[in-house]
C-alpha positions in Angstrom: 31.6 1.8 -13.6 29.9 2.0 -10.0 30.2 4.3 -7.9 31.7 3.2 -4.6 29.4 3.0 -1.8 31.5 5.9 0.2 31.7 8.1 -2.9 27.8 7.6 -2.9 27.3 8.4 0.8 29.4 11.5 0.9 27.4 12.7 -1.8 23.8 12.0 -0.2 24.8 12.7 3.4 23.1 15.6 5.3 24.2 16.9 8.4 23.0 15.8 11.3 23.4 17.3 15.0 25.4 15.4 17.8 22.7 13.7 19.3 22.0 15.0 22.8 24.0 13.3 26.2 20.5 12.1 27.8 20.0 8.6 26.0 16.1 8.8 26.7 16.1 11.5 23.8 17.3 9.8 21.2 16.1 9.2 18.0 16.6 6.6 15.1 18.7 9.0 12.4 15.8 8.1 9.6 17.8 9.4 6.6 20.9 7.0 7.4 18.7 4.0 8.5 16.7 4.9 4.6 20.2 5.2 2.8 22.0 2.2 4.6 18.9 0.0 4.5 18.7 0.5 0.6 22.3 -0.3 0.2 22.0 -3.4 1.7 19.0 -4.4 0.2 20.4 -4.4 -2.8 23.1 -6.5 -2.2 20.7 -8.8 -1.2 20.4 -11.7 -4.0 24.2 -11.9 -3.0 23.6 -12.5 0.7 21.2 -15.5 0.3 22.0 -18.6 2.1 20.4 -21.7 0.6 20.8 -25.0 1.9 21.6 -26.4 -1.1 24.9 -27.1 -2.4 24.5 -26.0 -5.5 23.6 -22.4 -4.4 26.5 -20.7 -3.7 27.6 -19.3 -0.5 26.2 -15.8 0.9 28.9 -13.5 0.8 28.1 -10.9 3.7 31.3 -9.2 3.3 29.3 -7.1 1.0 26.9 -6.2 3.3 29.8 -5.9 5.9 31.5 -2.9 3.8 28.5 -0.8 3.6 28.1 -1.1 7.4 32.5 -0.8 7.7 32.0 2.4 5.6 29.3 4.2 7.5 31.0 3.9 10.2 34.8 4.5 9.3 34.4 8.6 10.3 33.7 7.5 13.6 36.3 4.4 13.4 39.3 7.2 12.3 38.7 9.2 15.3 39.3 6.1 18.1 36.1 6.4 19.7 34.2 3.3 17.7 36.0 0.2 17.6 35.1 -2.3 14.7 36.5 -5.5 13.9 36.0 -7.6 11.1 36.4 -11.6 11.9 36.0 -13.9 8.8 36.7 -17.9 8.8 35.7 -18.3 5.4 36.2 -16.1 2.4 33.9 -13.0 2.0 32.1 -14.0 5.0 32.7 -11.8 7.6 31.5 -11.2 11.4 31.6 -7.2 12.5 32.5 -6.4 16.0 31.7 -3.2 17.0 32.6 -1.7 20.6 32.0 1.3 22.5 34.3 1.7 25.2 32.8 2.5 28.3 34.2 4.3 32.4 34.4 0.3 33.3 37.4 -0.3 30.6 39.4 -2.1 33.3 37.8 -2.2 36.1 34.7 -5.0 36.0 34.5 -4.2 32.0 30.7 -4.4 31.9 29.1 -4.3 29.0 25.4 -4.0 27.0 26.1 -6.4 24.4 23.5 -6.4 21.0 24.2 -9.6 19.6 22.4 -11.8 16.6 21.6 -9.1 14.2 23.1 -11.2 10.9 24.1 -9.9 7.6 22.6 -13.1 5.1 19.3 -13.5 4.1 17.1 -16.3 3.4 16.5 -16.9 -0.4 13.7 -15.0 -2.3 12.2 -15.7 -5.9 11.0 -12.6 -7.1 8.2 -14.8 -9.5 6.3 -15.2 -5.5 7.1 -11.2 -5.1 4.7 -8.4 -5.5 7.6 -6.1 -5.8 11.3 -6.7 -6.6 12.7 -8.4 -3.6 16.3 -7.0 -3.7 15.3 -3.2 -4.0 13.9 -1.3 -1.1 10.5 0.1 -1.4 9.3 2.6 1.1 5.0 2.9 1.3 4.2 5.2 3.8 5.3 3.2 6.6 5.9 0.1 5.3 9.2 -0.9 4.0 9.6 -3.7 1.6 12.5 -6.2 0.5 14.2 -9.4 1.4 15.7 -9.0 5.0 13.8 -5.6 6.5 12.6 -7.6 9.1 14.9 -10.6 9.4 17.7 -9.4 9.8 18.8 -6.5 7.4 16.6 -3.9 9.0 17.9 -4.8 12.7 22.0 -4.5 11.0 20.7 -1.1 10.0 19.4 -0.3 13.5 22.6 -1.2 15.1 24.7 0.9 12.6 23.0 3.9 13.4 22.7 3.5 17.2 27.0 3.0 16.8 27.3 6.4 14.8 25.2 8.1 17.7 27.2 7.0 19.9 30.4 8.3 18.1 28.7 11.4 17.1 27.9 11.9 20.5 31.1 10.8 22.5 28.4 10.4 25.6 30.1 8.8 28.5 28.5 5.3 30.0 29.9 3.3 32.6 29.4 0.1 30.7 31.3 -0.4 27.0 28.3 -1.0 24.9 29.5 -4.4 22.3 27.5 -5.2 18.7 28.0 -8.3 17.3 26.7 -8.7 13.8 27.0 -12.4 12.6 27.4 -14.4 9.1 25.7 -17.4 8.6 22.7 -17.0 10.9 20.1 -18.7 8.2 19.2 -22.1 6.9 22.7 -23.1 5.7 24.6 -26.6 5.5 28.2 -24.9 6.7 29.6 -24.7 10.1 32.6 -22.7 12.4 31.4 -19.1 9.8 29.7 -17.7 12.6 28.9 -16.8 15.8 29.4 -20.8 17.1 32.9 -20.1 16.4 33.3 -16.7 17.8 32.2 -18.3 21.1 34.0 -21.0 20.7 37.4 -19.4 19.9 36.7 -17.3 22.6 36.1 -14.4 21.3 32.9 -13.0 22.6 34.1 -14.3 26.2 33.6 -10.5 27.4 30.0 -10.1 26.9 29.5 -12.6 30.0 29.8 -9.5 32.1 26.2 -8.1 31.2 23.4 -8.7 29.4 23.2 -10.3 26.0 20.2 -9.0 23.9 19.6 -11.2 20.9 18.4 -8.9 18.4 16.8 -11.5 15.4 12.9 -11.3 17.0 9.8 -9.2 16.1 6.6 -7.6 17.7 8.8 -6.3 20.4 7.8 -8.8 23.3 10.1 -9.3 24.9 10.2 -12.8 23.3 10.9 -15.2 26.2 11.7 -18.3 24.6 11.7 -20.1 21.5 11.7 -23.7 20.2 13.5 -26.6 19.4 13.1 -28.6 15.9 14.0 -31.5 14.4 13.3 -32.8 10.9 12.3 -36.3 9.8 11.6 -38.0 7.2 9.0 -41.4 6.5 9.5 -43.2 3.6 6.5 -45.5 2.6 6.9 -48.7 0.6 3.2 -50.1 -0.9 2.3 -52.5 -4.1 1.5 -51.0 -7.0 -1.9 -51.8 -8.8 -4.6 -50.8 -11.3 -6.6 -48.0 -9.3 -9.5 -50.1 -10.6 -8.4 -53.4 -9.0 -7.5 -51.7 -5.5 -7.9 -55.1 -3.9 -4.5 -55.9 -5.4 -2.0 -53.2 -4.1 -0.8 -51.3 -1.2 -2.1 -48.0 -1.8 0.9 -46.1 -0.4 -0.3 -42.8 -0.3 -3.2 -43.6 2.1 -0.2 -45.9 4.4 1.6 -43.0 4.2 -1.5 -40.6 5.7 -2.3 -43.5 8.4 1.6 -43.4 9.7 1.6 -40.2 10.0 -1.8 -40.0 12.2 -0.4 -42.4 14.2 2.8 -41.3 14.8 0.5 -37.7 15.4 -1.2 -39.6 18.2 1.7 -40.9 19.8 3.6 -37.4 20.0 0.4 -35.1 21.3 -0.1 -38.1 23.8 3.4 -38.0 25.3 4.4 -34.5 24.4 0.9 -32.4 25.6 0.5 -28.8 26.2 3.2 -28.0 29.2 2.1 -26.1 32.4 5.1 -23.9 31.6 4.2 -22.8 28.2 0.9 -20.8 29.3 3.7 -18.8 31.8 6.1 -18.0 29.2 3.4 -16.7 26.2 3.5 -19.7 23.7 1.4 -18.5 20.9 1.7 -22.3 20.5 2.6 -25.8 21.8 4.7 -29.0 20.5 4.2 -29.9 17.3 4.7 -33.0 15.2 3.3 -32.4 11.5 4.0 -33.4 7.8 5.2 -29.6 5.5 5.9 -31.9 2.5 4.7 -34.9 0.7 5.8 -37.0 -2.5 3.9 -39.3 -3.9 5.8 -41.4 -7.0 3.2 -41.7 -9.3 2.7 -41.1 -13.6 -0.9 -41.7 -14.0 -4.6 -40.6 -11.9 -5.6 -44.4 -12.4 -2.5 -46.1 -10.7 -2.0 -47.1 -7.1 1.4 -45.4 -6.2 3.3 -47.9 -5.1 6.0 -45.5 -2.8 5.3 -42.1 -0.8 7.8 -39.8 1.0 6.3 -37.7 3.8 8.6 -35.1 5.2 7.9 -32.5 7.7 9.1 -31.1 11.1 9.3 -31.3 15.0 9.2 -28.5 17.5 9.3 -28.5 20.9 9.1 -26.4 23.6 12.5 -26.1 26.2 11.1 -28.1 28.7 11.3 -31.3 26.2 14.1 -32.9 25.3 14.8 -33.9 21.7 16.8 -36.7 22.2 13.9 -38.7 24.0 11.9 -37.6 21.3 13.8 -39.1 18.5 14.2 -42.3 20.9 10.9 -42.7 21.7 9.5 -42.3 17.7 11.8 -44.4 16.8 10.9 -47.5 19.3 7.2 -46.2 18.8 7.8 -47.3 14.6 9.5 -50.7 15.7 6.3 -51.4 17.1 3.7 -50.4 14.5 2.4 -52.8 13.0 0.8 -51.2 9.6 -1.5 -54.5 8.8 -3.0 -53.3 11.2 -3.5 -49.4 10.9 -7.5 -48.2 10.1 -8.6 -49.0 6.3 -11.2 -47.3 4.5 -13.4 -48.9 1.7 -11.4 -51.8 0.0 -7.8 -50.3 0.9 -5.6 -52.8 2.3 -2.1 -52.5 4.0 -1.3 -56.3 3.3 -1.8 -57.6 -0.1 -0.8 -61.5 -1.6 1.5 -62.0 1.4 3.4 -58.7 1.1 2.9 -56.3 3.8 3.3 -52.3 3.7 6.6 -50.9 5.4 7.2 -47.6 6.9 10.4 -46.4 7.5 11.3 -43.7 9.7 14.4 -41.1 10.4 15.4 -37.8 11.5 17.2 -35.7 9.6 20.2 -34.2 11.0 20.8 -33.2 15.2 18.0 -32.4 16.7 18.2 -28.9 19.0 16.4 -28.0 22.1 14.2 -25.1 23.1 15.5 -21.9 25.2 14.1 -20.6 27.6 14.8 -16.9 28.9 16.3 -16.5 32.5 13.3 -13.8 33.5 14.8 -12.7 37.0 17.6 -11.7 35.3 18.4 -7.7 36.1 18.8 -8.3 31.6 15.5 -9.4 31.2 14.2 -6.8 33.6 15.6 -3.9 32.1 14.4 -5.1 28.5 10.8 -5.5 29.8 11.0 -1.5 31.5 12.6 -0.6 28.2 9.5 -1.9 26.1 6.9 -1.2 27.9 8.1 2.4 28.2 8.5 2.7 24.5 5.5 0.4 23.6 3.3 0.2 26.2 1.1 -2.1 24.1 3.7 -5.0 23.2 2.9 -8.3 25.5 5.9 -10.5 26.0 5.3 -14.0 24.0 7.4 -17.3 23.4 6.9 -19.0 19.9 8.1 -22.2 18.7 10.2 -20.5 15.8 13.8 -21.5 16.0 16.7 -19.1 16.6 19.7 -21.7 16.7 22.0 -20.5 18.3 20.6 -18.8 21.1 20.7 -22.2 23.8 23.9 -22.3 22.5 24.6 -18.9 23.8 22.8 -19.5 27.1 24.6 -22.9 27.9 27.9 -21.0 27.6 27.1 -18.8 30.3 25.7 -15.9 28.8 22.6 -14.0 30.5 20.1 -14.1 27.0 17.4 -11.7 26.2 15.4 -11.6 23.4 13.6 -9.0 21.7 13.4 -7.7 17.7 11.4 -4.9 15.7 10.3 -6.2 12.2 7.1 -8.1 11.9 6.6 -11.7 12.6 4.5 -12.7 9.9 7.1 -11.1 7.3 9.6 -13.7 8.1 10.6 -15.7 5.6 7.6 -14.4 3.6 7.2 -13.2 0.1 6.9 -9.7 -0.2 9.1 -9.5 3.6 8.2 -6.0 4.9 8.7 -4.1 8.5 8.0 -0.6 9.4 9.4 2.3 9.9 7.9 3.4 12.9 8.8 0.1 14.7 12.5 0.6 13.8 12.2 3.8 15.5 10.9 2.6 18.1 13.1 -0.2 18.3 16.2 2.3 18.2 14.7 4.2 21.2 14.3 0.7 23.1 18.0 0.1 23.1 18.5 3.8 23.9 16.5 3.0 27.0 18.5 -0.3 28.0 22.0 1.8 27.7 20.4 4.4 29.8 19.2 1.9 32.2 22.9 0.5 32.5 24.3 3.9 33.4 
């Protein structure tokens, strides 16, 4: 029988002192952020959330008790408010509140916000080391969801026991919202869309909203929209020895694509604002998968299936993208598309087609508001913990952020784990940039009063 996970923390707990009233001293509580992390680590392989619907739904409720249970000490004495808001079984969204002086009067808050309890799927046969058990290397930590987003939960749940421990008295409440459903997932109204949209987080308009789900620090300034599409090639099938007699689809397939290529860099081009904001990169149209339907090396596939992805940056709208590809292929004519050696695109009076569609709703790019007093106290806040972090834009997707924004909220961006571990086999952050991180929102509260 397992132990329950309080049973197990009263056990393993050390005592800690009440951290001290001057925020700017603070420091990340490493043997709680160690313990938690590994807890929810390895509840991991439960919290995955696959796009498929034959993978079964995260359920971050399990995640949610080990954060409900660190914190119930704090929870029993009145201090800490936590609330637990589910709209789908086992899938719950924590709030967590620290009442501050302006309980009402102008109820200002510090709102951390984004910071979500599933995990994108790992296969531990791509893993160096066991995905769903933490590993600690010196400084490095290992396991699905240190850096996005497990690490940050962690982060948050010791920042809210401080403040508890502490009972320090702030003129603003400070409000953590830690969501479900965050990743690539095919369900809707789990998450923090319907929190907003029931109302619930109307509160956190009063101050700033920092969107913790980033890396490297930054701040990150804005991020990306994407879109997916699909082009399905139809060609003539043939003897690879008698290529005058087929549509090789496979090569149709490769000239659509350039073309459609051309057309987007043409009409989409690097944007004077980018350079401003720190894009690490521009627009991008480009294939991430290919199928070609084919059972021998010396057969001229007669069908291909390209697949692959748009982003954009904020100052493009996706709409007029999807309009303009899509009157771009009404246009094409493929007879007509470059040919190398004897490969033809028309063959015997049949010509090649190319069809072409998006894939679901496109979404736009955010864009930060940087004269916010929000964005203003994150960039004092980093550069006074990490005086070497650069602010940056990337055309990664969070999706709800421009949600967030066009409802009003002030959103600021920032995150500690490591860009290139996102997603990744073999996901790691460090330690040292969780601590840091801690102290960075330490910073922001004290800059807040």
């Amino acid at each position: 029988m397992a132990w329950p996970w309080s049973r197990w923390r009263r056990q393993h707990s050390a005592h800690h002192p009440v951290p001290p009233l001057d925020l700017g001293q603070w420091r990340l509580n490493t043997d709680r952020f160690l313990r938690v992390l590994r807890a929810l680590v390895a509840v991991g392989e439960r919290l995955q959330n696959s796009p498929s619907q034959a993978q079964p739904p995260p359920q971050e409720d399990l995640a949610g008790d080990i954060v409900l249970d660190e914190l119930s000490a704090y929870t029993a004495r009145g201090r800490l408010q936590v609330e637990r808001v589910s709209y789908a079984k086992g899938r719950g969204n924590l709030i967590l509140s620290y009442p501050g002086r302006s309980v009402g009067r102008t109820n200002q808050t510090v709102a951390f916000v984004g910071a979500h309890l599933d995990v994108v799927p790992a296969d531990p046969k791509d893993w160096q080391r066991p995905p769903f058990a933490l590993q600690v290397e010196g400084d490095r930590l290992y396991g699905r969801g240190v850096t996005d987003c497990l690490g940050h939960v962690t982060v948050l749940t010791d920042l809210f026991a401080q403040l508890a421990e502490s009972e320090v008295e702030l003129d603003h409440s400070v409000v953590g919202v830690i969501i479900a459903d965050e990743e690539l997932s095919n369900t809707h109204g789990v998450g923090i869309g319907r929190l907003v949209k029931d109302g619930r987080l109307d509160h956190l308009k009063n101050g700033p909203l920092y969107w913790i789900d980033s890396a490297d620090f930054g701040p990150t300034t804005a991020t990306a929209g994407m879109a997916l599409w699909r082009l399905a090639i139809e060609g003539k099938g043939s003897h690879s020895g008698f290529p005058q007699n087929g549509i090789n689809a496979a090569e149709l397939a490769t000239e659509v694509t350039r073309a459609l290529q051309q057309w987007f860099y043409a009409h989409y081009p690097v944007h004077p604002k980018e350079h401003e904001y720190g894009f690490r990169a521009p627009s991008s149209l480009k294939p991430t998968r290919v199928q070609v339907e084919n059972d021998t090396l010396t057969k001229i596939p007669s069908t291909a299936r390209i697949e692959g992805d748009i982003r954009l940056t904020p100052w493009y709208d996706p709409d007029g993208v999807k309009k303009g590809l899509a009157a771009f292929l009404e246009r094409l004519d493929v007879s007509q598309l470059p040919v190398f050696g004897p490969g033809r695109y028309a063959c015997n009076g049949q010509v090649g087609t190319a069809r072409f569609e998006m894939l679901g709703t496109p979404s736009g790019g955010m864009a930060c508001d940087r004269t916010s007093a929000g964005y203003a106290a994150l960039a004092q806040a980093v550069a006074a913990v990490r005086p070497d972090a650069q602010p940056f834009a990337l055309t990664g997707s969070l999706p709800y952020v421009r949600f967030l924004q066009e409802h009003d909220f002030d959103v600021q961006i920032t995150g500690f784990g490591r860009n290139e571990a996102y997603h990744a086999p073999n996901e790691f952050a460090e330690l040292s940039h969780m601590q840091d991180g801690f102290r960075i929102l330490c910073h922001l509260l004290r800059h807040f009063g």
